[in-house]
C-alpha atoms as a printed R data frame, in Angstrom:
    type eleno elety resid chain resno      x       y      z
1   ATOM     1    CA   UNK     A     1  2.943  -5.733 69.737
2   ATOM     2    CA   UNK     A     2  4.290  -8.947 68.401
3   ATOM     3    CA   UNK     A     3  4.194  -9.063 64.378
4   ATOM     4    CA   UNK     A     4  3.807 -13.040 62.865
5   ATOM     5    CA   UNK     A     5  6.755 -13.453 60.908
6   ATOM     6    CA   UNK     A     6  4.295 -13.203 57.154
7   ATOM     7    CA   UNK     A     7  3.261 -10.134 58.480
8   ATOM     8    CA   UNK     A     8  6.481  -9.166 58.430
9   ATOM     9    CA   UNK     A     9  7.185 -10.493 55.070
10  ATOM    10    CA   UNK     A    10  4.183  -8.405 54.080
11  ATOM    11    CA   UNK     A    11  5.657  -5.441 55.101
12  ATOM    12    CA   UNK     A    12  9.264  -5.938 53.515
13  ATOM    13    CA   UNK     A    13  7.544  -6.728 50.329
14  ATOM    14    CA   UNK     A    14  5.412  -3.986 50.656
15  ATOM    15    CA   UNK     A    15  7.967  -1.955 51.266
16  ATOM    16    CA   UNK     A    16  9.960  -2.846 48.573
17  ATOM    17    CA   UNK     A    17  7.252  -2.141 46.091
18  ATOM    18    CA   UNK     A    18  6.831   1.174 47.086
19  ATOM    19    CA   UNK     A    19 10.595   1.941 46.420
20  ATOM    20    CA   UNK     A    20 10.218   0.365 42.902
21  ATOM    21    CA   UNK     A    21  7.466   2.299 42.064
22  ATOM    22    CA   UNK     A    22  9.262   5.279 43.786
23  ATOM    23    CA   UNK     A    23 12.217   4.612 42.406
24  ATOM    24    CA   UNK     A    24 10.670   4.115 38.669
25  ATOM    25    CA   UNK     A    25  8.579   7.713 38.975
26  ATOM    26    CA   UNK     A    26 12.205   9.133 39.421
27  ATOM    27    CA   UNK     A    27 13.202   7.364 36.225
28  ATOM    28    CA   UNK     A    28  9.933   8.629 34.343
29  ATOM    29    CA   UNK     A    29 10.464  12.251 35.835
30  ATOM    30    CA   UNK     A    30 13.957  12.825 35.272
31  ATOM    31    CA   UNK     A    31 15.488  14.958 33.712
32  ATOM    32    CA   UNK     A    32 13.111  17.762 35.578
33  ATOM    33    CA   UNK     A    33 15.722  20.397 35.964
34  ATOM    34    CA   UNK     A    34 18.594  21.548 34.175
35  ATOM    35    CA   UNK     A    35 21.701  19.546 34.291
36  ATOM    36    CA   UNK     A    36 25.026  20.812 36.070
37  ATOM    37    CA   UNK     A    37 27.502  18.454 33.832
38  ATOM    38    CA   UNK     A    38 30.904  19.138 36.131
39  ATOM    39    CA   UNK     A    39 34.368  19.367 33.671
40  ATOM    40    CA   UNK     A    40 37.528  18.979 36.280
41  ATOM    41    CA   UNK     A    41 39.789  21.089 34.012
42  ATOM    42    CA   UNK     A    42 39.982  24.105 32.503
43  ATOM    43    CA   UNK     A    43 37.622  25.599 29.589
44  ATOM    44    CA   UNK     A    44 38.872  25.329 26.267
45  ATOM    45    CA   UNK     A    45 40.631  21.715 26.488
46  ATOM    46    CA   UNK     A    46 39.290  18.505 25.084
47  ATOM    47    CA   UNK     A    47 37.201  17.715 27.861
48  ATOM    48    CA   UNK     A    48 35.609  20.821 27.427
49  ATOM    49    CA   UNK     A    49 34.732  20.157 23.098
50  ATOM    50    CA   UNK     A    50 33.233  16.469 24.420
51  ATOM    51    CA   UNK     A    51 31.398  18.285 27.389
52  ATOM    52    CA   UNK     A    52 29.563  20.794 24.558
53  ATOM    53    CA   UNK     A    53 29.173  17.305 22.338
54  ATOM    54    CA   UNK     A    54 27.388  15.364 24.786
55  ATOM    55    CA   UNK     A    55 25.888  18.461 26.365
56  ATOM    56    CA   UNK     A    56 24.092  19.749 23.551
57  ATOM    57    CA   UNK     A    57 22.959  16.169 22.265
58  ATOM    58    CA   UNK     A    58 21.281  15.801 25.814
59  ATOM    59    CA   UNK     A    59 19.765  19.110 26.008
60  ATOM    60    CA   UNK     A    60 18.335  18.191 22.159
61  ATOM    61    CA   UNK     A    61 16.835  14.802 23.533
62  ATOM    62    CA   UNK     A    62 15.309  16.270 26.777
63  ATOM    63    CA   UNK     A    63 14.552  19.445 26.626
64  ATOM    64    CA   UNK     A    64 16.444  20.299 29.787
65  ATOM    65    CA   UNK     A    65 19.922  22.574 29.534
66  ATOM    66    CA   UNK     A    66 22.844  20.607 30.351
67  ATOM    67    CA   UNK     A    67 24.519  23.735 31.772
68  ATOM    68    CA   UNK     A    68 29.027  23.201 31.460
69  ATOM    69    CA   UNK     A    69 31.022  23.814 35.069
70  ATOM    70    CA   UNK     A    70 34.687  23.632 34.553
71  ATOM    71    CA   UNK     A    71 36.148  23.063 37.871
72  ATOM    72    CA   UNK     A    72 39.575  22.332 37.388
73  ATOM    73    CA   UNK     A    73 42.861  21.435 39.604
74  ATOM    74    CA   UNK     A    74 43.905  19.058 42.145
75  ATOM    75    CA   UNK     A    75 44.319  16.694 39.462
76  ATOM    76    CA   UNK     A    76 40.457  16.457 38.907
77  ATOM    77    CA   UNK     A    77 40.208  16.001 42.380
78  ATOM    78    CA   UNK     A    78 38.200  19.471 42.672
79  ATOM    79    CA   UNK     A    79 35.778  18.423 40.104
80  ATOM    80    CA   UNK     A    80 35.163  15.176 42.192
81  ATOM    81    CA   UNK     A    81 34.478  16.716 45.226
82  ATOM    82    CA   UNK     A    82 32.329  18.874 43.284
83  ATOM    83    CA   UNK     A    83 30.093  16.109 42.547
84  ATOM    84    CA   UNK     A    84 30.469  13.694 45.836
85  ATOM    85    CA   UNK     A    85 28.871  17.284 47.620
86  ATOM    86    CA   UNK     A    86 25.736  17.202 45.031
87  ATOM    87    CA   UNK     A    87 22.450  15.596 45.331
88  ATOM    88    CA   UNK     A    88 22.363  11.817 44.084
89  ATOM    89    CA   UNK     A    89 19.740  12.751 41.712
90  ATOM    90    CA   UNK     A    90 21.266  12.479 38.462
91  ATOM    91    CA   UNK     A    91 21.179  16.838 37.685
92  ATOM    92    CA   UNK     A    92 24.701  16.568 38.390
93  ATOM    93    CA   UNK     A    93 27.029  14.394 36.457
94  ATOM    94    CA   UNK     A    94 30.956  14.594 36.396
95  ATOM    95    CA   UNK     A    95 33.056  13.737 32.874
96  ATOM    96    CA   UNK     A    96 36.154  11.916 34.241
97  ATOM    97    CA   UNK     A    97 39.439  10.464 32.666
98  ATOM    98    CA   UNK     A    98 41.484   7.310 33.780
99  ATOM    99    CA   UNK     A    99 43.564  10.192 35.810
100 ATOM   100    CA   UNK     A   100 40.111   9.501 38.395
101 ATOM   101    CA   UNK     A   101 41.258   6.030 39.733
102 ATOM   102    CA   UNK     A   102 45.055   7.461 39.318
103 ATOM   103    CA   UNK     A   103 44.676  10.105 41.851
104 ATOM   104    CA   UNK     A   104 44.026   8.295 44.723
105 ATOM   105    CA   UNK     A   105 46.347   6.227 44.299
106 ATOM   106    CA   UNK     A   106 49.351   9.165 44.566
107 ATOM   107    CA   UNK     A   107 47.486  12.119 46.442
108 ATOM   108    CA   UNK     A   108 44.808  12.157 49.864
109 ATOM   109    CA   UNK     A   109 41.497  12.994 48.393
110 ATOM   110    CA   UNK     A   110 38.047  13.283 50.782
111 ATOM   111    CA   UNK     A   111 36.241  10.509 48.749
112 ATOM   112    CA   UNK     A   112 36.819   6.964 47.455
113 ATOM   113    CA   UNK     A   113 37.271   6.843 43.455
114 ATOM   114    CA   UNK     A   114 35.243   3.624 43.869
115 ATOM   115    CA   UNK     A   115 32.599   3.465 46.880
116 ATOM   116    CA   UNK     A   116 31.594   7.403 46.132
117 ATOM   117    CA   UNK     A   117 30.498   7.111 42.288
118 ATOM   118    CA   UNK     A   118 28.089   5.532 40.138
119 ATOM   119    CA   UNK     A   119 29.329   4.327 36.642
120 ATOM   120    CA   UNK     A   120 27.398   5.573 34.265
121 ATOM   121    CA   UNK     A   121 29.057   4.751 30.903
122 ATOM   122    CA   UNK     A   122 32.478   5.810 28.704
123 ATOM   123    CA   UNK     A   123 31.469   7.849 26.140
124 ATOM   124    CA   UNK     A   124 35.165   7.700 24.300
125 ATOM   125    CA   UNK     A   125 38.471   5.937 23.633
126 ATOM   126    CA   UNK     A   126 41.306   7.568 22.412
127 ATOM   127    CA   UNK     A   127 44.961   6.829 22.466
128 ATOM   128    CA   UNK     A   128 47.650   9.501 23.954
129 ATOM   129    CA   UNK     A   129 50.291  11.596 21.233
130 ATOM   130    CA   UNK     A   130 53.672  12.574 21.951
131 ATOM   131    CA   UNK     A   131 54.664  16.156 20.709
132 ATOM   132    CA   UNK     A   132 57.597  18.221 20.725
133 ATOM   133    CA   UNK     A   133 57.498  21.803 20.226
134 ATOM   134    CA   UNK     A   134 59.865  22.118 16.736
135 ATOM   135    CA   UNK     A   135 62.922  23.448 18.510
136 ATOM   136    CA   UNK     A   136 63.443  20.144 19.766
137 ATOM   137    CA   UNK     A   137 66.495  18.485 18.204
138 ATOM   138    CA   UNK     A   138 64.416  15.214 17.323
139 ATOM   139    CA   UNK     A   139 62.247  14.048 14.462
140 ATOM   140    CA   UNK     A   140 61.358  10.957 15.197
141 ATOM   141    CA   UNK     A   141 61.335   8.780 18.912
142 ATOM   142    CA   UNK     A   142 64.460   7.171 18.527
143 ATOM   143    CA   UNK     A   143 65.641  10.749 18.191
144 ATOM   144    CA   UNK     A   144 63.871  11.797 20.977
145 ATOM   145    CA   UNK     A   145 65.388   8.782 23.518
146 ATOM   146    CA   UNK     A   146 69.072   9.393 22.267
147 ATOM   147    CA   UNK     A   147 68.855  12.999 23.082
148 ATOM   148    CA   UNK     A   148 67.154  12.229 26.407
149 ATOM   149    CA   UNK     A   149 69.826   9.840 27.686
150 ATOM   150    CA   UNK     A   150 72.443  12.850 26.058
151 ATOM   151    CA   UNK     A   151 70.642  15.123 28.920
152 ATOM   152    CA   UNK     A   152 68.473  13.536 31.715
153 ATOM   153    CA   UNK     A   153 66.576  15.743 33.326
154 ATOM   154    CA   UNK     A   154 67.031  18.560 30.641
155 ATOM   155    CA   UNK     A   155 63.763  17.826 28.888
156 ATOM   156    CA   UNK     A   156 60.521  18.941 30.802
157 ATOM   157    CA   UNK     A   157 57.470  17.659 29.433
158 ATOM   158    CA   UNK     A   158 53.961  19.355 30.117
159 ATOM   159    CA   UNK     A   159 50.826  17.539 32.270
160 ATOM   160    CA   UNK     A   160 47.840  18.613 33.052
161 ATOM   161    CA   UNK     A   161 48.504  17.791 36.842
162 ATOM   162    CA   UNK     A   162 50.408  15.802 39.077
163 ATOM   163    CA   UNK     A   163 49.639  11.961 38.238
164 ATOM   164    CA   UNK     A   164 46.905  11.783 35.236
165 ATOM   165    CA   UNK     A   165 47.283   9.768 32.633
166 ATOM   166    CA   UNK     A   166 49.519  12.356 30.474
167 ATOM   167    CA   UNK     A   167 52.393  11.939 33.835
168 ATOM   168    CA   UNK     A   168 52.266   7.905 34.186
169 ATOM   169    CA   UNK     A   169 52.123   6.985 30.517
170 ATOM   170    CA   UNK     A   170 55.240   9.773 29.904
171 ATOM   171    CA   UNK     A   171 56.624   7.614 33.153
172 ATOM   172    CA   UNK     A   172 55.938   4.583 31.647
173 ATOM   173    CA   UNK     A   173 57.742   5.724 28.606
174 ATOM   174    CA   UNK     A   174 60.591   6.696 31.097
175 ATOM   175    CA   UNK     A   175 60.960   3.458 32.294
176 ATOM   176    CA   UNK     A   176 60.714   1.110 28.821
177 ATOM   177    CA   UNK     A   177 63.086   3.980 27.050
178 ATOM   178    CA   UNK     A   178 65.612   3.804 30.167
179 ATOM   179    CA   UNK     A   179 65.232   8.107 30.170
180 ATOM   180    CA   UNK     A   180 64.402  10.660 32.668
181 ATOM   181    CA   UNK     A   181 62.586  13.822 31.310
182 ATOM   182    CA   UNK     A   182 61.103  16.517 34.148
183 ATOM   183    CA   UNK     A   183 57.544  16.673 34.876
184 ATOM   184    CA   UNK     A   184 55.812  20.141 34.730
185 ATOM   185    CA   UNK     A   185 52.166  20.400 35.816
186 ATOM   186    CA   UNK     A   186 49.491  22.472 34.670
187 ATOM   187    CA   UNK     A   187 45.911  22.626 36.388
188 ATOM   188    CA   UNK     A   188 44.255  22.457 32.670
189 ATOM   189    CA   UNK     A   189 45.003  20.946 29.058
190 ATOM   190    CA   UNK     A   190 44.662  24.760 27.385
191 ATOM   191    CA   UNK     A   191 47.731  26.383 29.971
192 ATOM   192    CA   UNK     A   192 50.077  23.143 29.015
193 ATOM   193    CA   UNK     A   193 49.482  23.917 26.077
194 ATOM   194    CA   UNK     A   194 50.031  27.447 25.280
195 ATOM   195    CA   UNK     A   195 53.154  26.626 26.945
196 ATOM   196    CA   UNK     A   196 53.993  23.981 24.956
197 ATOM   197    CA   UNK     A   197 53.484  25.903 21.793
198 ATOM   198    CA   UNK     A   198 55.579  28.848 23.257
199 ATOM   199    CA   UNK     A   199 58.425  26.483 23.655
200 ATOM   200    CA   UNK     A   200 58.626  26.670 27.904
201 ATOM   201    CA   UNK     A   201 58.251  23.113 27.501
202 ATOM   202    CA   UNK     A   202 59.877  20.695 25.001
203 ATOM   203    CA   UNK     A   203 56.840  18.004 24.648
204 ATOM   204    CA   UNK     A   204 53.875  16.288 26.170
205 ATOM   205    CA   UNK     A   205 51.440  13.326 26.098
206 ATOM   206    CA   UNK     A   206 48.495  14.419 25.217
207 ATOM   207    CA   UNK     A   207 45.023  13.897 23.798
208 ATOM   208    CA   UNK     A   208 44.743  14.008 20.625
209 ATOM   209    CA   UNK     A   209 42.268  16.659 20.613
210 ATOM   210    CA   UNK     A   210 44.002  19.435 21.690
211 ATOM   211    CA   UNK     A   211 46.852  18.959 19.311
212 ATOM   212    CA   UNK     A   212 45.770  17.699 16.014
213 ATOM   213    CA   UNK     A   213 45.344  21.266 14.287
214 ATOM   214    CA   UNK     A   214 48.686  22.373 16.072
215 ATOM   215    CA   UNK     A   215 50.567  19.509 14.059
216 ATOM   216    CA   UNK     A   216 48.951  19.663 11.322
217 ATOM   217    CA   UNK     A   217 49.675  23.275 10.761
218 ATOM   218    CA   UNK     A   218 53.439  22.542 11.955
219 ATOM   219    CA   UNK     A   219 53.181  24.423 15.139
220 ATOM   220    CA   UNK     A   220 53.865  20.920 17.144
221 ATOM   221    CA   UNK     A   221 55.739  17.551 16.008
222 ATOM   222    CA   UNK     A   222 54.213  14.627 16.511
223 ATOM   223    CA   UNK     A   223 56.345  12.256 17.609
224 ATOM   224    CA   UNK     A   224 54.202   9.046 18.111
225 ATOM   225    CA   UNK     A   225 50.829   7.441 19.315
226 ATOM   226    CA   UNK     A   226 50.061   5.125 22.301
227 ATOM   227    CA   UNK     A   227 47.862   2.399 20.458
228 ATOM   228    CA   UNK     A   228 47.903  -0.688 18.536
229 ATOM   229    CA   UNK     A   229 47.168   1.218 15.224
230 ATOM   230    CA   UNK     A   230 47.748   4.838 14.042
231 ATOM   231    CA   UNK     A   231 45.538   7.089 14.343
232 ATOM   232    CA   UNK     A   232 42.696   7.967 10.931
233 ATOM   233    CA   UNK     A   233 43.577  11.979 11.461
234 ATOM   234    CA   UNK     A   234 47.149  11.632 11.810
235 ATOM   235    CA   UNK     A   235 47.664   8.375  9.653
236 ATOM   236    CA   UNK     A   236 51.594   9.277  9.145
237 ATOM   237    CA   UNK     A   237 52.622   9.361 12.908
238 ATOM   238    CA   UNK     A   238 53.422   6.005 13.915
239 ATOM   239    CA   UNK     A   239 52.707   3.893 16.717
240 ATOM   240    CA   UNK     A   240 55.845   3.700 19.502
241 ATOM   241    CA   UNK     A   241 56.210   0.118 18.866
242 ATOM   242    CA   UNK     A   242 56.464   1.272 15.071
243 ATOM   243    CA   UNK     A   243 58.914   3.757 16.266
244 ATOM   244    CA   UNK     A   244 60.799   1.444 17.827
245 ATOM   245    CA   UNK     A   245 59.380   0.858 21.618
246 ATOM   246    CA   UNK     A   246 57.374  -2.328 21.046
247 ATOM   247    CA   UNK     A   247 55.142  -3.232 24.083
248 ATOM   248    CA   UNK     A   248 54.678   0.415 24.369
249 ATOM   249    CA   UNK     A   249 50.759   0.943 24.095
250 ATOM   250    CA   UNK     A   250 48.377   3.230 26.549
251 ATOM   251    CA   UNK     A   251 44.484   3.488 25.861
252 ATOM   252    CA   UNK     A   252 42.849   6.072 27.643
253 ATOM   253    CA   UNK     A   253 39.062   6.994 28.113
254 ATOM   254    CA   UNK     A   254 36.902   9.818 29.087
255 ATOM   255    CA   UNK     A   255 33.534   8.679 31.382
256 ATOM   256    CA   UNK     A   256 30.496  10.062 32.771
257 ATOM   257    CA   UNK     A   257 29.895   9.391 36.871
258 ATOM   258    CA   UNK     A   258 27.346  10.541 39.213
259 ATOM   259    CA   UNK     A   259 27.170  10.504 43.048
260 ATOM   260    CA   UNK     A   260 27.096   6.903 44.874
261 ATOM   261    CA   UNK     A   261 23.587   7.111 45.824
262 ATOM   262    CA   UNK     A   262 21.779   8.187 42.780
263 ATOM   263    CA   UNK     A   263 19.116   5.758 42.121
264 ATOM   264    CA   UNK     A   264 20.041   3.193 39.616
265 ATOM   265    CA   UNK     A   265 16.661   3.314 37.153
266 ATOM   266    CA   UNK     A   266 17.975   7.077 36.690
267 ATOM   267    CA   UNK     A   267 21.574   6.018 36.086
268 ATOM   268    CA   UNK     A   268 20.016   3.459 33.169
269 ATOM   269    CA   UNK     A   269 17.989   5.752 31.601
270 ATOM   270    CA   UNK     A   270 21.154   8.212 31.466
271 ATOM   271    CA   UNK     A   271 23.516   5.250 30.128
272 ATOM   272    CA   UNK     A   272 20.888   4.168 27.296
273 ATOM   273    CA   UNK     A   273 20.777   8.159 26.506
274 ATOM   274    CA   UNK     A   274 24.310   8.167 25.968
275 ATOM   275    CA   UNK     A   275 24.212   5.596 24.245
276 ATOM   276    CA   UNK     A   276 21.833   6.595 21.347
277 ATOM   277    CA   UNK     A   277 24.081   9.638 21.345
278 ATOM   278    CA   UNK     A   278 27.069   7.933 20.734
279 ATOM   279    CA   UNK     A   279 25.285   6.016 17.678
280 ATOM   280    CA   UNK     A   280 24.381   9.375 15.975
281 ATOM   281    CA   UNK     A   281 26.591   9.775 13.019
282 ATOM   282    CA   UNK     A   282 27.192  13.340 13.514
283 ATOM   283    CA   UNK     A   283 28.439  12.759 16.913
284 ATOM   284    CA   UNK     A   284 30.728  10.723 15.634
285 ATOM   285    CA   UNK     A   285 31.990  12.545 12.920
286 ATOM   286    CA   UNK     A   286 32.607  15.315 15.847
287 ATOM   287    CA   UNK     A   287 34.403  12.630 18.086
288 ATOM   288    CA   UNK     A   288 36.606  11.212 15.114
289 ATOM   289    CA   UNK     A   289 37.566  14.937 14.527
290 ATOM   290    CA   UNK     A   290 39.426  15.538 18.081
291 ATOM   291    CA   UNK     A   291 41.233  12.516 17.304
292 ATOM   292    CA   UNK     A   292 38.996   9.801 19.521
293 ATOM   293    CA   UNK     A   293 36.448   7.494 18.560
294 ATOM   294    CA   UNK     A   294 32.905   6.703 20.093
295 ATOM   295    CA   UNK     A   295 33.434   4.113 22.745
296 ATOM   296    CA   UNK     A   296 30.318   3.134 25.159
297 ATOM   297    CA   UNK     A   297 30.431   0.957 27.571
298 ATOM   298    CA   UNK     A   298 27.328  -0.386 30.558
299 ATOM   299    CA   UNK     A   299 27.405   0.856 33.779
300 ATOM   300    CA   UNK     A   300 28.449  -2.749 34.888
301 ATOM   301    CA   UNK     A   301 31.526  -2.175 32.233
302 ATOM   302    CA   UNK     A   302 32.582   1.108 32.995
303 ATOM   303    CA   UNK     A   303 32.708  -0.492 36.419
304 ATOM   304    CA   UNK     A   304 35.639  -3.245 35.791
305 ATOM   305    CA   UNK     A   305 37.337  -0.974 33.588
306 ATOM   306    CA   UNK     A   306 37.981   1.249 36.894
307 ATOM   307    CA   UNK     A   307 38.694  -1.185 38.566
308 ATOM   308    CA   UNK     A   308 41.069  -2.807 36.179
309 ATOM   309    CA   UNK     A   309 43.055   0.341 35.868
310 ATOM   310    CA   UNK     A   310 43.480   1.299 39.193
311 ATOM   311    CA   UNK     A   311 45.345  -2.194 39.384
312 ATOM   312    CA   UNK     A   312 47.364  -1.140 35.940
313 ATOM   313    CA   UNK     A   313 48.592   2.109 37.346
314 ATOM   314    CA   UNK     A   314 48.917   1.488 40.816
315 ATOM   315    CA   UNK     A   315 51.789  -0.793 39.226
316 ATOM   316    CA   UNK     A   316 53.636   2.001 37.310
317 ATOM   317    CA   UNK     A   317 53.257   3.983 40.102
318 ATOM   318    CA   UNK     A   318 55.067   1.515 42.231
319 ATOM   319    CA   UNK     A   319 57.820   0.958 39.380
320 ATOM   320    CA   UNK     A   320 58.580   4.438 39.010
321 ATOM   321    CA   UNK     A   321 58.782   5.209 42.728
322 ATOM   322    CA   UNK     A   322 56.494   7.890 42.175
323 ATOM   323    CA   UNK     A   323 55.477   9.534 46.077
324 ATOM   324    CA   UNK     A   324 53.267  11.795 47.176
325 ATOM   325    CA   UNK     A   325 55.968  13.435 48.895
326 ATOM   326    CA   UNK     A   326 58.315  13.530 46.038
327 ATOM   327    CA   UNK     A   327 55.773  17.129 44.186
């Protein structure tokens, strides 16, 4: 049976009015279950605190649980595959750092950082801290570099994982400070650091979270920050340009994604959510307390900023010669 080419048009239009309306009864109806809210490192970090934030702001709104899974190693990888495998129906989100468009860049992973996720918004900014543990023979950065170049390789320095953000921006540092420190990976911010405070390691760059209360009560010294200003907990640590690195400056962010397919109405109503939360003066006051500040951004946005610093660290990665093959 032939169909005249307006009947056809018919249809299509049809068609797509059905999966508007479809697609808008998911928006209307969601959330209807509980929400799986995937953490790719270990409890007790920094990821974890903004997990419970968000979490329990969510649950507030909508009356659904937003249930924590910490899935960590594999660089975050684990947690990623976690939610690639899940059901594109926004009940299972992922929190991510920059360290997801880092990863596959240095290590195979069975999805693409890009094609397999749906931006839904950042929900923070935060610039990275240097510590040393207080055996270290260095109170300031300029310290810090002349006793690196005294003994390369001698200082290891604590990541959570083979090439996050923590690894390239201490790389980065490497290569402006003309130093070479040892990398030691952890699968989780809270193991790093129990090491770090029990002096198997000499230092780290870190979010600010975890260590705030460890410098401030002299367990840790903080050596310097990553950004253009200091930071309003920690307003006596300097900047590394103030330290003496200028041009030295890392920003990093923590995001919310969910799987590829999930319909985009849903992924709206979820981004204008977080959104509201992020407004809340409470959360804030919570957000400014682990040392990073509110920072929301459109799906569209979140978008370009992956894609923008896959391009920035697929650069450092090539300056620093840093291979797969070489962990």
């Amino acid at each position: 049976m032939k169909i005249s080419f307006a009947s056809a048009a018919r249809i299509v239009t049809c068609a797509g009015l059905l999966a508007f309306a479809a697609s808008a009864a998911a928006q209307q109806d969601y959330p209807n279950k509980p929400i799986r809210f995937i953490v790719p490192y270990a409890a007790g970090g920094g990821a974890s605190v903004l997990a419970r934030v968000i979490g329990q702001k969510l649950t507030e709104k909508w009356g659904q649980q937003v249930i924590a899974d910490n899935r960590p190693g594999g660089n975050g990888t684990i947690g990623g595959e976690a939610l690639v495998q899940s059901a594109p129906d926004g009940h299972t989100i992922l929190l991510v750092t920059g360290t997801h468009v880092i990863s596959p860049l240095l290590f195979p992973t069975r999805y693409d950082a890009i094609k397999d996720f749906a931006p839904v918004a950042t929900v923070t900014g935060y610039e990275l801290i240097m510590v040393v543990h207080p055996a270290v023979a260095a109170n300031n950065l300029k310290e810090l570099i002349a006793l690196a170049k005294s003994k390369p390789g001698h200082l290891n320095y604590a990541t959570v994982g083979l090439g996050n953000s923590g690894h390239l921006t201490t790389e980065l540092f490497n290569l402006m400070a003309g130093v070479k420190m040892q990398n030691v990976p952890y699968k989780g911010s809270a193991p790093a650091l129990i090491d770090l405070l029990g002096g198997q390691v000499q230092l780290s760059v870190v979010a600010p979270s975890s260590t705030i209360q460890h410098v401030k009560n002299g367990k840790l010294r903080a050596i310097a920050v990553s950004g253009e200003t200091r930071l309003a907990a920690l307003p006596d640590v300097p900047t590394f340009t103030e330290a003496g690195l200028p041009g030295f400056e890392v920003k990093n962010w923590y995001g919310i994604l969910a799987p590829a397919a999930t319909p985009k109405p849903i992924i709206g109503k979820l981004a204008a959510e977080l959104a509201v939360i992020l407004a809340m003066p409470d959360t804030k006051e919570k957000i400014l307390g682990q040392g990073m500040d509110p920072y929301f951004s459109t799906p569209e946005q979140f978008a370009k900023l992956i894609k923008a610093d896959t391009e920035k660290w697929g650069k450092v990665i090539k300056a620093a010669n840093i291979k797969f093959e070489n962990f």
